[in-house]
C-alpha positions in Angstrom: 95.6 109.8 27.5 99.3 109.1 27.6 100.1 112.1 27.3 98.0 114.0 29.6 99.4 111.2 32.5 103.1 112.2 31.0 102.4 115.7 32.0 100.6 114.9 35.3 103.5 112.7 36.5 106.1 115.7 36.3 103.7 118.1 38.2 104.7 118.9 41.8 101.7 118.9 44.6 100.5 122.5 43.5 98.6 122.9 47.5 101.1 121.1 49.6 103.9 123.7 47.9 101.5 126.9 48.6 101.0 125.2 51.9 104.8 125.7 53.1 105.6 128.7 50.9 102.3 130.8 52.7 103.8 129.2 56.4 107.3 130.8 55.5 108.9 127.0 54.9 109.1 126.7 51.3 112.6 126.1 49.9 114.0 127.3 46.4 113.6 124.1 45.5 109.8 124.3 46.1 109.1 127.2 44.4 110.7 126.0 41.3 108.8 122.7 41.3 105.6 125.7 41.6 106.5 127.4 38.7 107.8 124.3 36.9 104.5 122.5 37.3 102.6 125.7 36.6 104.5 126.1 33.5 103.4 122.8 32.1 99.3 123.7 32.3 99.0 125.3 28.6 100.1 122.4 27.3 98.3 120.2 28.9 95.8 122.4 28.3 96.4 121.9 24.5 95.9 118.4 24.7 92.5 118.2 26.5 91.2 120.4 24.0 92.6 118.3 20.9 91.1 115.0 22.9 87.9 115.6 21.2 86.2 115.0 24.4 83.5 117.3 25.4 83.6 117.1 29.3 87.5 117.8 29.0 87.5 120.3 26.5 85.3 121.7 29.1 87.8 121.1 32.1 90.4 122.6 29.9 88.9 126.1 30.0 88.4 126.4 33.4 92.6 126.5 34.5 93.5 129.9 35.1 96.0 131.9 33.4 99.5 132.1 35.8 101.6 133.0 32.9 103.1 135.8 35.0 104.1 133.9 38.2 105.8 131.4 36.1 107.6 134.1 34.1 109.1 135.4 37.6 109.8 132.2 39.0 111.7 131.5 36.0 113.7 134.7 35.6 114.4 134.9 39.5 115.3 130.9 40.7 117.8 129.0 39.5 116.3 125.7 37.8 119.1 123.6 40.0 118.0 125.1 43.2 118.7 123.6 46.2 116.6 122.3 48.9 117.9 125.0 51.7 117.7 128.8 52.1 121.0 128.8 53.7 123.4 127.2 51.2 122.7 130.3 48.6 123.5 130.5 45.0 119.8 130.1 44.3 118.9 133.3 42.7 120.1 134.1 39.0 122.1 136.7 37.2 120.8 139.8 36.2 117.9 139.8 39.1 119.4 142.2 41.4 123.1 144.4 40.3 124.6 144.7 43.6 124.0 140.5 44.5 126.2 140.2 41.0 128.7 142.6 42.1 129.0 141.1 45.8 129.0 137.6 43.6 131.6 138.7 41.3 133.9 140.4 44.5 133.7 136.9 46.6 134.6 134.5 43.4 137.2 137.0 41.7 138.9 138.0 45.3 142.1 136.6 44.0 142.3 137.5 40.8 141.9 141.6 42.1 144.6 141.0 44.8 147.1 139.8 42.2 146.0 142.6 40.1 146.7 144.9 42.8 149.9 143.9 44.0 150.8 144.3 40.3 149.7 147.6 40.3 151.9 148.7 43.5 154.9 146.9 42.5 154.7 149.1 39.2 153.7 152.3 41.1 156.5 152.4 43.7 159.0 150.2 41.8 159.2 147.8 44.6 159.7 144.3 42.8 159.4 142.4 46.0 156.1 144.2 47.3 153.6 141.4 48.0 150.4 141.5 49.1 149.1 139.1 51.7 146.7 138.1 54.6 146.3 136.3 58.2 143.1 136.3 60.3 144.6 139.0 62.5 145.6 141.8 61.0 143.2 140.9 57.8 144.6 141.8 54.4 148.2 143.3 53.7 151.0 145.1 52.2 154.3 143.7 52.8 158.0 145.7 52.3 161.3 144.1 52.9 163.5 146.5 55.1 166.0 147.1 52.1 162.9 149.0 50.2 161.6 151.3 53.2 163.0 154.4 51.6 160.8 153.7 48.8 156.9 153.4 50.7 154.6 156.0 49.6 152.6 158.5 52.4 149.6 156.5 51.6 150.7 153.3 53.1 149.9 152.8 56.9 152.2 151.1 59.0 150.2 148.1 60.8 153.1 145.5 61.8 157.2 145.4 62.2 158.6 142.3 61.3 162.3 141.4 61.9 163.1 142.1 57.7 160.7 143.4 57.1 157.2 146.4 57.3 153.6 145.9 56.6 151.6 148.4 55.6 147.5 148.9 54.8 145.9 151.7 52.4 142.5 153.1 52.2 141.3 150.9 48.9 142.6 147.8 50.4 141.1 148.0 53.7 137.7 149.2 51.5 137.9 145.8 50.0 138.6 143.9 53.4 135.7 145.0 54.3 133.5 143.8 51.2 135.5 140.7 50.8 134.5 139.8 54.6 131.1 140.8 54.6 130.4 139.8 50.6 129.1 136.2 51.9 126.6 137.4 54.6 125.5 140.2 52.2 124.8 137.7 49.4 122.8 135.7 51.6 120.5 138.4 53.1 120.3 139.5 49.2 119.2 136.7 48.3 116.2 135.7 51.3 114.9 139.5 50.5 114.2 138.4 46.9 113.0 134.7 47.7 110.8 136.5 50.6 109.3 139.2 47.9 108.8 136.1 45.4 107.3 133.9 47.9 104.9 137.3 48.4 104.2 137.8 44.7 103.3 134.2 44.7 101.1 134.5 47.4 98.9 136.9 45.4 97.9 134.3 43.4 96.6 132.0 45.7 93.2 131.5 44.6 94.4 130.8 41.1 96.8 128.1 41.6 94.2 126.5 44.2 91.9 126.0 41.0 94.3 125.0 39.0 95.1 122.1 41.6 92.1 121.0 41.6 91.4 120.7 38.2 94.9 119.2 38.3 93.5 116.7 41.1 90.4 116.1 39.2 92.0 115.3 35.8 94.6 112.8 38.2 92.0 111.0 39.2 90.0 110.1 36.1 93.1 109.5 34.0 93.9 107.0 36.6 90.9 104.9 36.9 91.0 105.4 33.2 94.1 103.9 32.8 93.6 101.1 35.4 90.0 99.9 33.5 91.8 99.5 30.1 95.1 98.2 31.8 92.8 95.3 34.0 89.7 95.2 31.4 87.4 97.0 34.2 83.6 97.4 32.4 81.5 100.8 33.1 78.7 99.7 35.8 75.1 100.7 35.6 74.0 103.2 38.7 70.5 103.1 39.8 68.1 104.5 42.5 66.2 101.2 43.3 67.9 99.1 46.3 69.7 96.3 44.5 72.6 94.7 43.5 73.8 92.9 40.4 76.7 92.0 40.0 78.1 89.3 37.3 81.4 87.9 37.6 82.9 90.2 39.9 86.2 90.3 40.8 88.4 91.4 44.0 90.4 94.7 42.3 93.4 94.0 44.0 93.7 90.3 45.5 93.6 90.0 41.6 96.5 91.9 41.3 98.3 90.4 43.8 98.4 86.7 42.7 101.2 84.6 41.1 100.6 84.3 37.5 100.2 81.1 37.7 96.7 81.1 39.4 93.6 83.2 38.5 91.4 84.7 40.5 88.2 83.3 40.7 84.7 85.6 39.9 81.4 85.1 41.4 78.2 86.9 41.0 75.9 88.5 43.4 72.2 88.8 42.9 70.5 91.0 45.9 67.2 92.9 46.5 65.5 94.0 49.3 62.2 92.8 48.3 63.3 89.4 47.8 66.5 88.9 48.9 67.9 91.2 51.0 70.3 89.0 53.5 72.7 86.8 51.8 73.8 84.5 54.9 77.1 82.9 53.5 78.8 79.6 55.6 81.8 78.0 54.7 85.5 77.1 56.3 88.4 79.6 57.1 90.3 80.5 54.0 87.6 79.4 51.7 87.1 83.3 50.8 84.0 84.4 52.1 85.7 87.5 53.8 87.5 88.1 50.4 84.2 88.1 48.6 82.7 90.8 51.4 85.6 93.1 50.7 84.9 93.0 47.0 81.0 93.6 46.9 81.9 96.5 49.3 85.4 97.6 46.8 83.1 97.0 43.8 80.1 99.3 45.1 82.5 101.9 46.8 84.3 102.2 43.1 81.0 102.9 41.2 79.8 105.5 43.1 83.1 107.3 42.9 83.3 107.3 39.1 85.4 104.3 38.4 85.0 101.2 36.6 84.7 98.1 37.7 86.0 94.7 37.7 82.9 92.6 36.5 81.8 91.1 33.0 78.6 93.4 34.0 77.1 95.2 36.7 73.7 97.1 37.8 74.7 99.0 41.4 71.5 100.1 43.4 72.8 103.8 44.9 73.8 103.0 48.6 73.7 106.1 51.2 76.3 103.8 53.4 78.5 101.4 53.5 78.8 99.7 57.2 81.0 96.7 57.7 82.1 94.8 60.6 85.1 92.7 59.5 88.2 91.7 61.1 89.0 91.6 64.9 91.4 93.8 67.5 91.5 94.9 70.8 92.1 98.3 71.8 94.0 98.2 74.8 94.6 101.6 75.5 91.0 102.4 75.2 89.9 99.0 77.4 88.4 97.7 74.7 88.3 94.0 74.0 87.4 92.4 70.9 83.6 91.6 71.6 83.4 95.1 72.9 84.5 96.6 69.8 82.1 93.9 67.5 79.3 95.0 69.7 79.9 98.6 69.4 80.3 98.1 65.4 76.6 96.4 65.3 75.0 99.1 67.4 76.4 101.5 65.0 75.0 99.9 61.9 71.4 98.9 63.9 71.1 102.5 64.6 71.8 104.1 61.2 71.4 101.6 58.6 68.7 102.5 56.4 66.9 100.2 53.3 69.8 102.1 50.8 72.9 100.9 52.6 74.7 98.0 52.4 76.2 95.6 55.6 78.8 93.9 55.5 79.0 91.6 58.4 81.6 89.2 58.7 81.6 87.5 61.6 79.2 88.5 64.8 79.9 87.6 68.4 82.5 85.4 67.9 84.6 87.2 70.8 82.2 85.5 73.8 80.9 82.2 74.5 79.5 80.1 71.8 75.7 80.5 73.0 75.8 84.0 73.5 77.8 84.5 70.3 74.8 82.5 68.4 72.1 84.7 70.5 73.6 87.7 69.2 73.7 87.1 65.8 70.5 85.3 65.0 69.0 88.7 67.2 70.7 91.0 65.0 70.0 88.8 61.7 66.2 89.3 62.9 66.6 92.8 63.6 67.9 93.5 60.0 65.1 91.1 58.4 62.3 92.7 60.5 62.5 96.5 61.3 61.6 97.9 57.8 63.5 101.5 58.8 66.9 99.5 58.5 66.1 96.6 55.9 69.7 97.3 54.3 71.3 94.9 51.8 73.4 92.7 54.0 76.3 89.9 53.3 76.3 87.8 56.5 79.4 85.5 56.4 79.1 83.2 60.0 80.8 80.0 61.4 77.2 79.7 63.3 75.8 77.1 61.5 72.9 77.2 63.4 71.7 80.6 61.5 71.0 78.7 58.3 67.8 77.7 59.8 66.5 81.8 59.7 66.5 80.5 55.8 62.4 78.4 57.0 61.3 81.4 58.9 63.3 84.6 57.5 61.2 85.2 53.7 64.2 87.8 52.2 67.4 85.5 54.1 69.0 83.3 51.5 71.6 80.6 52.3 75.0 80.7 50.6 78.1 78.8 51.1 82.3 78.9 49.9 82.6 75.6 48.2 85.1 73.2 48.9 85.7 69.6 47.4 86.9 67.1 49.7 89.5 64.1 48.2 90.0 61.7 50.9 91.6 63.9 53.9 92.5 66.7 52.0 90.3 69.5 51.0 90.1 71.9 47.7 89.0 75.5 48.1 86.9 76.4 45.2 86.3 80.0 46.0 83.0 79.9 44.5 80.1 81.5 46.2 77.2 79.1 45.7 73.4 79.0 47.0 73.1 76.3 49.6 74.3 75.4 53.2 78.3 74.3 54.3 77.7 71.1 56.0 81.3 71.6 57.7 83.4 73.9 58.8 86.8 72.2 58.1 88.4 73.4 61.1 91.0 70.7 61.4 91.7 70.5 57.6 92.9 74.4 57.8 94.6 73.3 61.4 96.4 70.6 59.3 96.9 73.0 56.3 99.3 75.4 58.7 100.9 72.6 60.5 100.2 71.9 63.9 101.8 68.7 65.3 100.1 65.6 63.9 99.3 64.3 67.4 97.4 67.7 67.9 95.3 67.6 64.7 94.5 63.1 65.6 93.3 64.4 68.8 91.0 67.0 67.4 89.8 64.2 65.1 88.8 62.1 68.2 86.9 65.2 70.2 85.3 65.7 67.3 83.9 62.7 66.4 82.6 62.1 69.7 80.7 65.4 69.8 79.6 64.1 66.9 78.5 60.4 67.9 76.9 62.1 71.1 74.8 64.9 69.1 73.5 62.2 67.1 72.7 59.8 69.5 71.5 62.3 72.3 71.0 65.2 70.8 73.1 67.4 73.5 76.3 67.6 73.8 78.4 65.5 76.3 81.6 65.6 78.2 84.8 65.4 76.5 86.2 62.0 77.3 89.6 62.2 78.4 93.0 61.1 77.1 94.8 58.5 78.7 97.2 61.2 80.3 93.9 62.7 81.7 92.9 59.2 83.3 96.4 59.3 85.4 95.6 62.1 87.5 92.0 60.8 87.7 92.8 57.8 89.3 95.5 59.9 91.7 92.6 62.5 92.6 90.5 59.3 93.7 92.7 57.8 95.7 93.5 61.2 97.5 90.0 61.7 98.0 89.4 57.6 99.8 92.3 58.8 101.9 91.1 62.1 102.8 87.4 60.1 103.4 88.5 57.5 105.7 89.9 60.4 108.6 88.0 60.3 111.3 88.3 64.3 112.2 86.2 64.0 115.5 89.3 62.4 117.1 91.6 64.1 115.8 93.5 66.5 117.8 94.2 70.3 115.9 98.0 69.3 116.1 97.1 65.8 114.7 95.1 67.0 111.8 97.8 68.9 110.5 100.1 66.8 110.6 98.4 64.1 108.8 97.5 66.8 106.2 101.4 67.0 105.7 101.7 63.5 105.2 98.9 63.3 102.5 100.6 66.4 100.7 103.9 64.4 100.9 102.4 60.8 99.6 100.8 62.2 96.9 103.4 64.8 95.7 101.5 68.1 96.3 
């Protein structure tokens, strides 16, 4: 298995690459990465057969045979390639004679000047001949006035210097010419050839799209192979019946992402829609009821895609689809608020939910008031419970303690809670899913935990314990009583209202009203 990932991790992405090269974008680059990766198949092909494994012995023999594309690429691109058409020097030797010729006219330029001024200076016995160049006039010969007598007829006069003549001929203007235009030439050379590979390659298509696949295929199962021995993941059990067993499952990558000093902590889940279809799950912020949604959904999501699983064991009923209803946004641009969005999530899974899918809810109507929040969900709890053409597996996870009552009248609802363990003022989050009912919510222990101002969390403290006293004594909630800062203005508002009592407005004049309105604004500061 090492081995086949070695070879997987130096393969290019075989479509992607086809992608550009058939939308005229590919670079050299590209197209060596294609034949690179290509190149690589028979021996991964090798391996797979030598696994002894049936299935990809069996995967092995279905990669086509591209030794031919990779044999052009090869001969044709330069392994070191670079990632631009433009920048040349991406085609090798050998491929095309007149691209080697232009190549060897533009690098050797000044070696065959110096072996043509040579050559003249020997020819017409001019020592001081010299051959030279300026963007003007181009390339050169130049005469010192004390040798004119010696010039041959085939020298051309171009320019007259003070001491001295210059002169062209026929072979060096010939070579002006190629020297100047060698560059563009080479480049247009070398796009025809890319162009006609990138054609050749095109051919092919159909080939290298199997081959990617397989490619693809063999990616993904060596992966989830390699993360179930790496994180001791177990093979799960898939059947048709609508249930869920799961022993000691685990969150696949909160796991991952904890200090290695803490470990993560497993629970089980034990579901059937004959008996217990809703799992209705209480407990306080943080105590990892939404982590423990995520994971049933991760852990049944993974089995039906072929992987392993994190669990000690696991039997997963077949589900047709997953719905959840987690977390909480607005969508401004849309004019979408929060509750609109949770509302439009529930109608989706009310209307296509069916007794193979699973529901994740966590958290229903907690985006309007507290009574209609509470409405909502024990209506859509029902709903689930009741209607036999939805009757999906459902994980419930509510601040609405009120809903644990469904438990008495609700035959398939079963109660669950996050533990916590309570020392003195501070609390312990056990992250244990247990049967039973949170008696709490530990709102002010979390509001503690993320440090709000102590005076804030005392106050909280009192508000709560006198909805507290009042529930119990009266059953109904009561008014909040008010701080002692809340009393000041009381008493102000009271005395503004004995003033504003004691006019008599029947003798009051329209001028005198108003201006013994002013005179209240001004004694009591508003």
């Amino acid at each position: 298995m090492h081995a086949i990932r070695n070879y997987l991790g130096k393969i290019s992405d075989l479509e992607r690459i086809l992608g550009k090269i058939s939308r005229l974008k590919a670079t050299p680059r590209d197209v060596w990465g294609l034949g690179s990766s290509l190149g690589l198949i028979p021996f991964l092909k090798k391996d797979l057969e030598d696994s002894g494994n049936k299935a990809l012995a069996e995967l092995s023999s279905q990669f086509k045979d591209l030794k031919k594309t990779v044999k052009l690429i090869v001969e044709k691109v330069k392994e070191d390639a670079l990632a631009s058409l433009k920048r040349g020097g991406f085609i090798n030797q050998d491929v095309d004679k007149e691209l080697d010729e232009l190549r060897s006219l533009s690098s050797g330029g000044k070696q065959w000047i110096s072996d043509l001024q040579d050559s003249e200076r020997e020819a017409t016995g001019i020592p001081s001949l010299k051959i030279g160049f300026n963007k003007i006039f181009g390339y050169y010969i130049e005469v010192t006035k004390t040798h004119q007598h010696k010039v041959p007829d085939s020298y051309t006069r171009k320019q007259t210097l003070v001491n001295s003549e210059r002169y062209i001929t026929s072979e060096l203007k010939q070579y002006e010419e190629k020297i100047l235009s060698a560059e563009e030439k080479i480049e247009s050379i070398e796009i025809r050839i890319f162009e006609e590979l990138c054609r050749d390659i095109l051919q092919e298509t159909r080939n290298i799209q199997i081959n990617a696949k397989i490619l693809h295929r063999l990616d993904v199962l060596s992966s989830f192979s390699a993360k179930a021995v790496r994180n001791r993941y177990v093979r799960p059990k898939l059947i048709t019946e609508p249930s869920l067993e799961i022993k000691a499952g685990r969150h696949p990558v909160v796991e991952q992402l904890l200090p290695a000093t803490e470990r993560f902590i497993p629970n089980d889940t034990l579901m059937d829609i004959k008996t217990s279809q809703i799992h209705l799950i209480t407990g306080p912020n943080m105590a990892g009821k939404s982590t423990y949604l995520r994971q049933v959904g991760l852990l049944v999501l993974m089995s039906q895609i072929g992987s392993f699983i994190p669990v000690k064991k696991a039997k997963i009923g077949i589900v047709d689809r997953l719905f959840t209803r987690v977390g909480a946004s607005d969508n401004l641009a849309g004019g979408e608020s929060t509750f609109l969005i949770e509302m439009n999530e529930a109608a989706n899974i009310l209307n296509n939910a069916t007794p193979q899918s699973l529901i994740l809810l966590d958290e229903i109507g907690r985006g309007t008031a507290t009574f209609d929040g509470l409405s909502l969900a024990w209506s859509i709890t029902e709903h689930l419970h009741n209607h036999s053409n939805v009757g999906a597996r459902t994980l419930f996870a509510t601040h609405y303690h009120e809903l644990t009552d469904l438990e008495n009248t609700l035959e398939r609802l079963e109660n669950f809670q996050a533990a916590v363990k309570e020392f003195g003022d501070k609390i312990v989050f056990l992250r244990t899913i247990l049967p039973g009912i949170s008696d709490k919510s530990y709102g002010i222990h979390v509001a503690q935990m993320a440090g709000l101002p102590s005076e804030v969390i005392e106050r909280a403290k009192e508000i709560l314990n006198f909805h507290i006293s009042q529930e119990n004594i009266h059953g109904t909630r009561q008014a909040i009583p008010a701080s002692n800062q809340l009393s000041i203005f009381d008493q102000k508002e009271n005395e503004l209202k004995k003033a504003i009592s004691a006019l008599d407005l029947d003798k009051m004049t329209p001028i005198q009203a108003l201006q013994t309105l002013d005179k209240l604004k001004k004694e009591h500061g508003l």
